[in-house]
C-alpha positions as CSV (number, residue, x, y, z in Angstrom):
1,X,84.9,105.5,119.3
2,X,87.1,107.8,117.4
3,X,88.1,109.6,120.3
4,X,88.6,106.5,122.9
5,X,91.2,105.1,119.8
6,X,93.0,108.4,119.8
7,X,93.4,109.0,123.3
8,X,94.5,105.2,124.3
9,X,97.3,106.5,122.2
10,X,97.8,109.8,123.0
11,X,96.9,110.1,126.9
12,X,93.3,111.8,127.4
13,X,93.7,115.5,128.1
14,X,92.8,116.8,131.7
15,X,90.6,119.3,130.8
16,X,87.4,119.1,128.3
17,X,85.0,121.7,127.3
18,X,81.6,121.1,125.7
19,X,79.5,123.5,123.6
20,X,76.1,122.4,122.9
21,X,73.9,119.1,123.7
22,X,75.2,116.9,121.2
23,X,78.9,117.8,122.3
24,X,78.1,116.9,125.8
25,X,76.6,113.5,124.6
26,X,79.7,112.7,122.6
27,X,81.6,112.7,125.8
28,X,79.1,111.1,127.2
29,X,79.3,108.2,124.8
30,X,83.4,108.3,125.4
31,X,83.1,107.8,129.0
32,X,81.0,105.5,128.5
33,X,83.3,103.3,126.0
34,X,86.1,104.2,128.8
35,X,83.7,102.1,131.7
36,X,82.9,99.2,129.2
37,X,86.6,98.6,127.3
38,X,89.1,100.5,129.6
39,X,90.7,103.4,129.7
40,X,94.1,104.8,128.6
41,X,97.0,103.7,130.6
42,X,98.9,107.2,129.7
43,X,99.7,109.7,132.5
44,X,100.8,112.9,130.5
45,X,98.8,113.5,128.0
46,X,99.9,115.2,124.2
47,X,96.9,117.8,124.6
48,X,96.0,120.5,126.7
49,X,92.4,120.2,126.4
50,X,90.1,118.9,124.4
51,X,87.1,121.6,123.1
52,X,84.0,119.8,121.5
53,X,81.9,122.5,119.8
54,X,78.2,122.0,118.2
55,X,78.2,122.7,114.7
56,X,75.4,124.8,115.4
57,X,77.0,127.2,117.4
58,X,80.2,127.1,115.1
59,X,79.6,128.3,111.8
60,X,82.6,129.3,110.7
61,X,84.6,126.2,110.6
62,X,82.0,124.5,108.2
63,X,83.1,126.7,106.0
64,X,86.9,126.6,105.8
65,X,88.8,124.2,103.4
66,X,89.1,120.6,105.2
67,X,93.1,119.8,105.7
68,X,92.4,115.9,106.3
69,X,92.7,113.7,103.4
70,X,89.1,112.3,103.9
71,X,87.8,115.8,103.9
72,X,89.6,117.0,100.7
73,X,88.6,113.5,99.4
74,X,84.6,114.4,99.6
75,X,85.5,117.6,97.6
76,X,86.5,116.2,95.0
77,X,84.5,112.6,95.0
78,X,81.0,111.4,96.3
79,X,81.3,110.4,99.7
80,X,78.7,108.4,100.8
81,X,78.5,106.0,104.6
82,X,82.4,106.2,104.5
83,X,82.8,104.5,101.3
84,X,84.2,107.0,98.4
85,X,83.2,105.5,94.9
86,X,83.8,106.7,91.4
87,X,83.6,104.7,88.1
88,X,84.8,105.4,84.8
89,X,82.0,106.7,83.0
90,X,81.3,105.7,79.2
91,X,82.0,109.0,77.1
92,X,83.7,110.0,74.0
93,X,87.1,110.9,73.6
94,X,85.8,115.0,73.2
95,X,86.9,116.8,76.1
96,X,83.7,116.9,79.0
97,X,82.8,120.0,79.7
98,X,80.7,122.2,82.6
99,X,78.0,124.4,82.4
100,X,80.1,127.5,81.8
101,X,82.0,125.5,78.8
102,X,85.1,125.1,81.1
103,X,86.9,121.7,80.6
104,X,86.7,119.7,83.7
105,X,89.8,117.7,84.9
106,X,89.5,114.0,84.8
107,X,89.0,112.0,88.2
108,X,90.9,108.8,88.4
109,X,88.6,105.7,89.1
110,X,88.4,104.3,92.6
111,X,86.6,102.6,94.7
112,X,87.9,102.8,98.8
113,X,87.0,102.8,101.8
114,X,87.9,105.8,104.5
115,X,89.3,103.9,107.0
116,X,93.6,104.9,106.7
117,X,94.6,103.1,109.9
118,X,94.0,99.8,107.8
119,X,95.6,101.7,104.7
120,X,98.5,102.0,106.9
121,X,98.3,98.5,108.3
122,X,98.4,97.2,104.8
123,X,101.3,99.4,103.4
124,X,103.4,97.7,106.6
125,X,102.2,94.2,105.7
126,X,103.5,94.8,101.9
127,X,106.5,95.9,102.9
128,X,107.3,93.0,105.4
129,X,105.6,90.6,102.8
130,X,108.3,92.1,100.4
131,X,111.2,91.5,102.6
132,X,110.5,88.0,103.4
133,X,109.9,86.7,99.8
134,X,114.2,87.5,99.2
135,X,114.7,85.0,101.8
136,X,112.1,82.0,100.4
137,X,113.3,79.1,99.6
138,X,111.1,77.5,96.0
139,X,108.4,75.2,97.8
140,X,108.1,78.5,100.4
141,X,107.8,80.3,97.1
142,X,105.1,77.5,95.6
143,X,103.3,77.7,98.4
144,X,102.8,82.0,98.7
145,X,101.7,82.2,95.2
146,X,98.8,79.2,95.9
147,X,97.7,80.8,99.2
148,X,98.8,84.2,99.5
149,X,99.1,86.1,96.2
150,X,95.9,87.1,95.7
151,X,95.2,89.0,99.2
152,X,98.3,90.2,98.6
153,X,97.2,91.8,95.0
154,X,94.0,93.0,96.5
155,X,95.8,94.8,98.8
156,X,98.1,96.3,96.7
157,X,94.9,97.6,94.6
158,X,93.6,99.1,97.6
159,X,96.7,101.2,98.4
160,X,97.0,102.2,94.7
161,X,93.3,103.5,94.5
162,X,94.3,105.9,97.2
163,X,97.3,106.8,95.8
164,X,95.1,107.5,92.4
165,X,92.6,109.6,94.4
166,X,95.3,111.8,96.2
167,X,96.4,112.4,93.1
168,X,93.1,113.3,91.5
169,X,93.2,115.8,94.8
170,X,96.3,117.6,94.1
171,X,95.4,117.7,90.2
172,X,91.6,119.2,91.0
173,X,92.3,121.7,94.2
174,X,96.5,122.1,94.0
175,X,96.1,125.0,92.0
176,X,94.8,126.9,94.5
177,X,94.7,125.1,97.7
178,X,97.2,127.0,99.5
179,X,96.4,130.5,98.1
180,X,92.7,129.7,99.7
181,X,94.2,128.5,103.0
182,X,95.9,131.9,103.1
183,X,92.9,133.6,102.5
184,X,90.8,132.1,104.9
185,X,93.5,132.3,108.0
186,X,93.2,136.0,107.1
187,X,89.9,136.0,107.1
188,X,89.1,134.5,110.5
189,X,92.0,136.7,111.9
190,X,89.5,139.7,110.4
191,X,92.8,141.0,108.5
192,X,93.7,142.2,105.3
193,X,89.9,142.3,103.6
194,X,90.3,143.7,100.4
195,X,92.6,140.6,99.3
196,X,90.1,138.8,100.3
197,X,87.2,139.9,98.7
198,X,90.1,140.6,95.5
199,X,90.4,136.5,95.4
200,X,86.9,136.1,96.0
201,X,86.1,138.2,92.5
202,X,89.3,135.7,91.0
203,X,87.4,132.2,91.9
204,X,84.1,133.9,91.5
205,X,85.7,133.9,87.4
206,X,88.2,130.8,87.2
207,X,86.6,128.4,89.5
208,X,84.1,126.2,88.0
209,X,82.4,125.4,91.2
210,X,80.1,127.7,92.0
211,X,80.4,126.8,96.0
212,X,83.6,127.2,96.3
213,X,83.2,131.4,95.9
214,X,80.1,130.9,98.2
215,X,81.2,128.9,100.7
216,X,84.0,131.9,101.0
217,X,81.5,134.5,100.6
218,X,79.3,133.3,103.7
219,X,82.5,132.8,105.4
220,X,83.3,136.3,104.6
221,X,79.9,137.9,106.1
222,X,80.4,135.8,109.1
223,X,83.7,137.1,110.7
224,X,84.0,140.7,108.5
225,X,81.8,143.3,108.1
226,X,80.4,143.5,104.6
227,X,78.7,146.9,103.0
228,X,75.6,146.7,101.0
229,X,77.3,147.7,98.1
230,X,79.6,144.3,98.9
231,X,77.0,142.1,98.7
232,X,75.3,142.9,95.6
233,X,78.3,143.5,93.8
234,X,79.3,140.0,94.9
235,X,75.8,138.3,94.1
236,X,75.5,140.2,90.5
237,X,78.7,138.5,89.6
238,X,77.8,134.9,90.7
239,X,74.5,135.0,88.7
240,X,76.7,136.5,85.4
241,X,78.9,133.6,86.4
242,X,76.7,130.8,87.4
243,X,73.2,131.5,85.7
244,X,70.1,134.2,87.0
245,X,68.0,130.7,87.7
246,X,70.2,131.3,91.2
247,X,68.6,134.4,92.0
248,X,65.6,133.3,94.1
């Protein structure tokens, strides 16, 4: 359904590849969508092509850093059917800490749902809603704060909780985010491996997530060559790091 939205705006590309059986019934599923609600009435398309790739046979991009906002949002919050929900939990006021006695950065408290074509919807309805109240006249004005206030609050809420967790994103993976990127384009372009396995020793010692240095590490083995002596200098400084209860 994704894809039918996308290309009824952006033209469907001439040309698709598939890679694997459940690639080949996704675009199965879309034609199928295209015979029961119509097609796209756009000639030129913005793609090329269109390359639909099993995650089975593509290991590598499970790995990299997600550069969509719902993806960096499930890195930092639990994700769970679409719907991304964090309360405020009851501690003291003493600093939290992890199991390495590093403090961990405060997440603000949200609860949203992944779905930012109606996040944009909404912004656009404030904005209009805004510009028509300078023009009310007072029983127009009586009459929005008895029967359209309180949608409109809700929707401001809704915008602001994704505002807060954007912000918890940039305060929890900013630091590094675009040092990491870096490092991973060099990595699948099999260049420059000693930086790489440099910064992997630097998150393996600063990072408080322990799969943020092994998601990079299997990355790593994947596209360049790795000696023995590599690998178990790399896994005899995770279990330092992390704990020996991860050697098995």
């Amino acid at each position: 359904k994704s894809l039918w939205q996308l290309f009824m705006v952006t033209g469907k590309p001439k040309l698709t590849l598939t890679l694997g059986q459940y690639s080949r019934s996704l675009i199965n599923q879309y034609d199928c969508l295209c015979e029961d609600r119509g097609d796209t009435d756009k000639l030129d398309s913005d793609f090329g092509a269109l390359i639909v790739v099993d995650r089975n046979k593509d290991y590598a991009s499970t790995l990299l850093t997600p550069g969509i906002y719902s993806g960096l949002l499930s890195e930092v919050y639990t994700v769970n059917a679409g719907i991304c929900d964090h309360s405020k939990s009851h501690s003291t006021d003493s600093p939290i800490l992890d199991e390495k006695c590093n403090p961990v950065l405060k997440k603000q408290q949200v609860t949203i749902s992944l779905v930012t074509s109606v996040l944009s919807n909404l912004t656009k309805q404030l904005k209009s809603e805004k510009n028509n109240s300078k023009e009310m006249a007072l029983d127009e004005i009586k009459k929005y704060v008895t029967t359209q206030l309180q949608a409109t609050q809700l929707r401001k809420k809704l915008i602001t909780n994704h505002l807060l967790a954007a912000e918890s994103i940039i305060s929890l993976l900013g630091h590094r985010y675009e040092k990491h990127k870096e490092v991973e384009i060099n990595i699948m372009k099999n260049s420059k491996k000693s930086l790489s396995i440099n910064y992997l020793e630097e998150i393996l010692a600063t990072e408080n997530n322990r799969f943020v240095a092994l998601r990079l590490f299997c990355l790593i083995s994947i596209t360049q060559r790795l000696t023995e002596n590599e690998v178990r200098s790399f896994w005899r400084k995770f279990l330092h790091q992390f704990g020996f209860n991860y050697g098995f």
